[in-house]
C-alpha positions as CSV (number, residue, x, y, z in Angstrom):
1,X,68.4,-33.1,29.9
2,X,70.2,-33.9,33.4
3,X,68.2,-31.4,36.2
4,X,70.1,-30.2,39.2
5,X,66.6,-30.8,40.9
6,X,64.1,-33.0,40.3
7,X,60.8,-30.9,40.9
8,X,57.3,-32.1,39.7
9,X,55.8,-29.5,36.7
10,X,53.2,-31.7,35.7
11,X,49.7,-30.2,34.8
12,X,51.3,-26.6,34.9
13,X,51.9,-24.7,31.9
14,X,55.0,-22.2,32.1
15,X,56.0,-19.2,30.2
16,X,59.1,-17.7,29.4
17,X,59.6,-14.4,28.0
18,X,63.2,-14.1,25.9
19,X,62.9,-17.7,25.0
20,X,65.0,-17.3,22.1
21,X,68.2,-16.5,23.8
22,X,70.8,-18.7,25.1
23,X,69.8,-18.4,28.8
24,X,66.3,-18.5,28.9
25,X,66.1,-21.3,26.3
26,X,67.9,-23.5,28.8
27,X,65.5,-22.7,31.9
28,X,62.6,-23.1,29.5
29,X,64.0,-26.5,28.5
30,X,64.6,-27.4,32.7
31,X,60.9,-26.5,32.8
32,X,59.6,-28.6,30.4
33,X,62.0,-31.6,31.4
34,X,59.7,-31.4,34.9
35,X,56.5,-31.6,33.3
36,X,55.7,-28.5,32.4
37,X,54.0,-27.3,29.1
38,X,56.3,-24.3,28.2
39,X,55.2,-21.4,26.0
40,X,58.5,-19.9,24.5
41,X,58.2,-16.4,23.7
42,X,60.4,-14.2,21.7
43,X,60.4,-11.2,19.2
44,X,62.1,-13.5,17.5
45,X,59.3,-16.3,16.8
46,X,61.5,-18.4,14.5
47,X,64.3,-18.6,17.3
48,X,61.6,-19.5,19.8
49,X,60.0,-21.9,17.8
50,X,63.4,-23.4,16.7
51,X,64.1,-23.5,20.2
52,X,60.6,-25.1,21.3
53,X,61.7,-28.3,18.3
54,X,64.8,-28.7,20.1
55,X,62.5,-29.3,23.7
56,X,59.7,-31.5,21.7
57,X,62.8,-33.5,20.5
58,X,63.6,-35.0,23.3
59,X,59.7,-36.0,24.3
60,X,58.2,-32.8,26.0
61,X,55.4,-30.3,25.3
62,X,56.8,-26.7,24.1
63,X,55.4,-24.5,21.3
64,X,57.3,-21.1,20.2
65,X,55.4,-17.7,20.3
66,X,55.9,-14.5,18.5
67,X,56.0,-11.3,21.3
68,X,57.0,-7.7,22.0
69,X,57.5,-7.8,25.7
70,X,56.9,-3.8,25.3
71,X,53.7,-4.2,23.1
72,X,50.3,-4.9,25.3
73,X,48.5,-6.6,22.2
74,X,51.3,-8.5,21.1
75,X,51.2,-10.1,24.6
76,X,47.6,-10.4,24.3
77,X,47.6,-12.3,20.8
78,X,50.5,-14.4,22.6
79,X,48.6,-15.5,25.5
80,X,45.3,-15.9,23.6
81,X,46.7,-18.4,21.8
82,X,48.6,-20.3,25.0
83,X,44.9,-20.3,26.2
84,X,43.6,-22.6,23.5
85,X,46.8,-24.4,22.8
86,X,47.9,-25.0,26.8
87,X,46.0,-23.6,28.9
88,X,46.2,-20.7,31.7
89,X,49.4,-20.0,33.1
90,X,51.1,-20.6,36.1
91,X,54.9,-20.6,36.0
92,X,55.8,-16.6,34.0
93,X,59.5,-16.2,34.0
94,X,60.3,-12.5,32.5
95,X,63.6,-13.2,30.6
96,X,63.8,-10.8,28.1
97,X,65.7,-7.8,28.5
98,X,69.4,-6.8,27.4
99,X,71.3,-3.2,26.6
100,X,72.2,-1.3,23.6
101,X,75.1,0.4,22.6
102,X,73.2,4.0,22.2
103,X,73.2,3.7,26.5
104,X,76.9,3.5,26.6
105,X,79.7,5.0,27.4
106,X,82.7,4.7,25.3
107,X,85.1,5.2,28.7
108,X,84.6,3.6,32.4
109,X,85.4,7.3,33.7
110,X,84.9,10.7,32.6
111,X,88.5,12.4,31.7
112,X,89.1,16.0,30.9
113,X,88.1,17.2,27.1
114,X,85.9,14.7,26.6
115,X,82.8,16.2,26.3
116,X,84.0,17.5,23.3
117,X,86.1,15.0,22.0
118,X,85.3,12.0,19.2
119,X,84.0,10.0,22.2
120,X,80.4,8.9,23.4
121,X,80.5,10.5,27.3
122,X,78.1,10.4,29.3
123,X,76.8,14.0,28.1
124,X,76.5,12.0,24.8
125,X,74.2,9.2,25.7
126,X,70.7,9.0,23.8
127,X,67.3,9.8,25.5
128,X,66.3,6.8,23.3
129,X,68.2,5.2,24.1
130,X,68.4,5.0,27.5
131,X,64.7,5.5,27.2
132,X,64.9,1.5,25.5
133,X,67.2,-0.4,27.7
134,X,65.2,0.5,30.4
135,X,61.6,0.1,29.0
136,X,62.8,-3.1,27.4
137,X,64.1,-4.4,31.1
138,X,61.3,-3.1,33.2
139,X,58.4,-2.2,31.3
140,X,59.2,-5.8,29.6
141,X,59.2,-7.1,33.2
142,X,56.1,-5.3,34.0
143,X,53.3,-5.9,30.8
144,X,53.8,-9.4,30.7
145,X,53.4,-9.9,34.5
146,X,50.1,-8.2,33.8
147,X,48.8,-10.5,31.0
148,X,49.9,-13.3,32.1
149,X,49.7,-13.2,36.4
150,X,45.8,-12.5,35.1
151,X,45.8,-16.1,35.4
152,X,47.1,-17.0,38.4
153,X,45.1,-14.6,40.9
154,X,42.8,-17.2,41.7
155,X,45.0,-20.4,42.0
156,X,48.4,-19.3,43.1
157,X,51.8,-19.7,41.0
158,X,55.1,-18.4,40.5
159,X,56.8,-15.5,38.9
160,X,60.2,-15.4,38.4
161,X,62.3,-12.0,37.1
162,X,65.7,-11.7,36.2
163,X,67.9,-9.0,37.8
164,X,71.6,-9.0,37.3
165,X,74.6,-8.0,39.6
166,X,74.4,-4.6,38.4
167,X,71.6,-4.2,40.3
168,X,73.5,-4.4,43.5
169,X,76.8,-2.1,42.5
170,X,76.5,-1.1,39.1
171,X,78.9,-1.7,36.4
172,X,80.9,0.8,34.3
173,X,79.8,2.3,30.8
174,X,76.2,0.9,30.7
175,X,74.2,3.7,33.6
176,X,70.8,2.3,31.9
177,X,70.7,-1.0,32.1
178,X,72.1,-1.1,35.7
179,X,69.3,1.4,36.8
180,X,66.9,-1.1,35.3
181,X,67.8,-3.9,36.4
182,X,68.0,-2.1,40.1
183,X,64.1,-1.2,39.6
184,X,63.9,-5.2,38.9
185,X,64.7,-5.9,42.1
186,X,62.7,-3.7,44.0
187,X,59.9,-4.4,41.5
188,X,60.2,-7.7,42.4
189,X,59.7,-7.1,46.3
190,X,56.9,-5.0,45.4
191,X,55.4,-7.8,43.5
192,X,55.4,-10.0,46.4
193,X,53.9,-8.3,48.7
194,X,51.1,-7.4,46.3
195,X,50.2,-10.6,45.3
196,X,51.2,-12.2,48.9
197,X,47.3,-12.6,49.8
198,X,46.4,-14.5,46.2
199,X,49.1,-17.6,46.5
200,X,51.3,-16.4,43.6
201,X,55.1,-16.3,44.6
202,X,57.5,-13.9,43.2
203,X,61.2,-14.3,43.2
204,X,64.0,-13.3,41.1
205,X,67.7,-14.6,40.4
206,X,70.8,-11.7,39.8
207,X,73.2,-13.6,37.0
208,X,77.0,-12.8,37.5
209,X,78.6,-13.2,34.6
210,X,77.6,-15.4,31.5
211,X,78.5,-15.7,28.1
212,X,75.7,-15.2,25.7
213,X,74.9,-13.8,22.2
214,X,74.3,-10.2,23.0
215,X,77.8,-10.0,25.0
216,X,80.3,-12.4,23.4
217,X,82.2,-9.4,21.6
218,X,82.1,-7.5,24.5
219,X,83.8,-10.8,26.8
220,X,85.9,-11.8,23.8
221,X,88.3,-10.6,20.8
222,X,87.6,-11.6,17.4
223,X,90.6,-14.4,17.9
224,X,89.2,-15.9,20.6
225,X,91.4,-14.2,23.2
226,X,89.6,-12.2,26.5
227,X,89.3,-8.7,26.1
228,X,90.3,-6.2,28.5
229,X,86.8,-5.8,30.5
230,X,86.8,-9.6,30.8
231,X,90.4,-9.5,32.7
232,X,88.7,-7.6,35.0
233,X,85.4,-9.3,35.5
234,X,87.3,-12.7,36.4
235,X,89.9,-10.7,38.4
236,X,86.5,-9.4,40.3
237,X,84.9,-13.2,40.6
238,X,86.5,-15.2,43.6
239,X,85.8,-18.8,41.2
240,X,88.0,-17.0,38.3
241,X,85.5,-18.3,36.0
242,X,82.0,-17.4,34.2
243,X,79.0,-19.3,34.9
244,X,77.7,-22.1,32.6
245,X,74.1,-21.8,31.5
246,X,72.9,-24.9,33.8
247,X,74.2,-23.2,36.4
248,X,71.1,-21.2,36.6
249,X,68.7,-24.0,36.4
250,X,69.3,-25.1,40.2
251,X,68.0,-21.8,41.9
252,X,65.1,-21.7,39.2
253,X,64.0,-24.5,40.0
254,X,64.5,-24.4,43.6
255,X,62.6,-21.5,43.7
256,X,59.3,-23.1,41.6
257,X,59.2,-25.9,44.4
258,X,56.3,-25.1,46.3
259,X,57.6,-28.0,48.7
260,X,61.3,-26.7,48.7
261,X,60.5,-22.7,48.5
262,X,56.4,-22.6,49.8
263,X,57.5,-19.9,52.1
264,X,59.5,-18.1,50.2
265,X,59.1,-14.6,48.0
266,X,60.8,-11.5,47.5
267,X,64.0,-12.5,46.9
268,X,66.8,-12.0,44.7
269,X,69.4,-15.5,44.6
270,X,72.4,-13.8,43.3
271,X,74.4,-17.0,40.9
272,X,77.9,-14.8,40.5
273,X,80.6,-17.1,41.7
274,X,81.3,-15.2,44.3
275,X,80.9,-11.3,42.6
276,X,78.9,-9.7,44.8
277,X,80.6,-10.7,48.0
278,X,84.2,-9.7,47.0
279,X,85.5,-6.3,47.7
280,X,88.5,-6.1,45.5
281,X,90.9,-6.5,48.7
């Protein structure tokens, strides 16, 4: 694997939480391509693990975990077993998160009648569901930060959380997971001035716009051509583009340099081609 950044991960064992997915795969990968040993977790263990082959394939140390970011003991088992099998942690990056159709709306805006029409409004949205999205974007931010930054209080490391550009306007149809990914943010400033006192950094990057399993029929038609919502998105994004996966790597690892980024924490690196800055005008 080609790194943007060529940071030394040697003797420090990471772990990456949604490790099964496209995007977190790839920083898991960068990771271990710097030294690290990287424990890949996912609900999915047979993704993780599948993607954990993949990383040993090419000469590096990664092993696939089963875990339910939203499950205490789950994590527990999960970092039991990193324990005897890598040791304590010291990189956590809390990937997993996502939405789900019962938090959104059918329509960008509200129109007359529909709160009784055959349309999902927002009078129509699921407490469960909006109850999931979020839990499964900040409570699965927040357990595995407590497991696993457990080991860190007494030697320092890094934490890394993902937040998105909905968390600086948020984006139409999906009120949930923009909230969460908000209280990511500030979670993660909160973070870093808790833990400022015991060494352990905490930082976070805001994705723009990426094309990954749990979106591609949202971004594109089932013949290949964009959809409507993606018109807008790249009409919205000065490059006129979507980001590649590597594109993330950079700022990760940037910000797990202690010699590049030893002085920095509580911040969000926004990776949006130009997204958040543009106006519309």
């Amino acid at each position: 694997m080609k790194l943007p950044i060529a940071i030394d991960l040697n003797g420090k064992v990471a772990v990456v939480t949604g490790a099964g997915g496209v995007l977190c795969s790839q920083m898991a990968h960068a990771l271990a391509a710097s030294g690290a040993k990287v424990a890949l977790l996912d609900l999915n263990e047979e993704a993780a693990q599948a993607q954990a082959d993949k990383i040993c394939a090419e000469g590096y140390v990664a092993k696939g975990y089963a875990a339910n970011v939203l499950d205490k003991e789950s994590l527990k088992t999960a970092h039991n077993r990193i324990l005897a099998e890598l040791g304590t942690c010291d990189i956590l990056i809390n990937g997993a998160g996502g939405n789900n159709p019962r938090a959104t709306t059918d329509k960008e805006y509200y129109e007359a009648g529909d709160i009784d029409a055959d349309t999902k409004s927002f009078f129509d949205l699921e407490q469960a569901g909006v109850e999931f999205v979020f839990n499964l974007n900040f409570i699965g931010t927040l357990l595995p930060t407590q497991e696993f930054a457990r080991d860190m209080v007494e030697k320092g490391g890094n934490i890394i959380n993902i937040s998105s550009m909905n968390a600086y306007t948020p984006l139409t149809k999906i009120p949930a997971y923009s909230g969460a990914k908000a209280a990511i943010s500030n979670f993660t400033q909160w973070l870093a001035v808790h833990f400022a006192g015991t060494g352990i950094r905490v930082n976070a990057i805001a994705p723009g716009f990426f094309v990954t399993n749990q979106n591609e029929k949202l971004l594109y038609n089932e013949d290949g051509t964009p959809t409507a919502r993606t018109n807008k998105i790249i009409a919205a994004t000065p490059m006129k583009r979507f980001g590649r996966t590597e594109e993330l790597l950079g700022s990760i690892l940037f910000l797990l340099s202690e010699e590049a980024a030893g002085f920095i924490t509580g911040v969000c690196i926004p990776i949006d081609g130009g997204f958040s800055a543009y106006s519309g005008v």
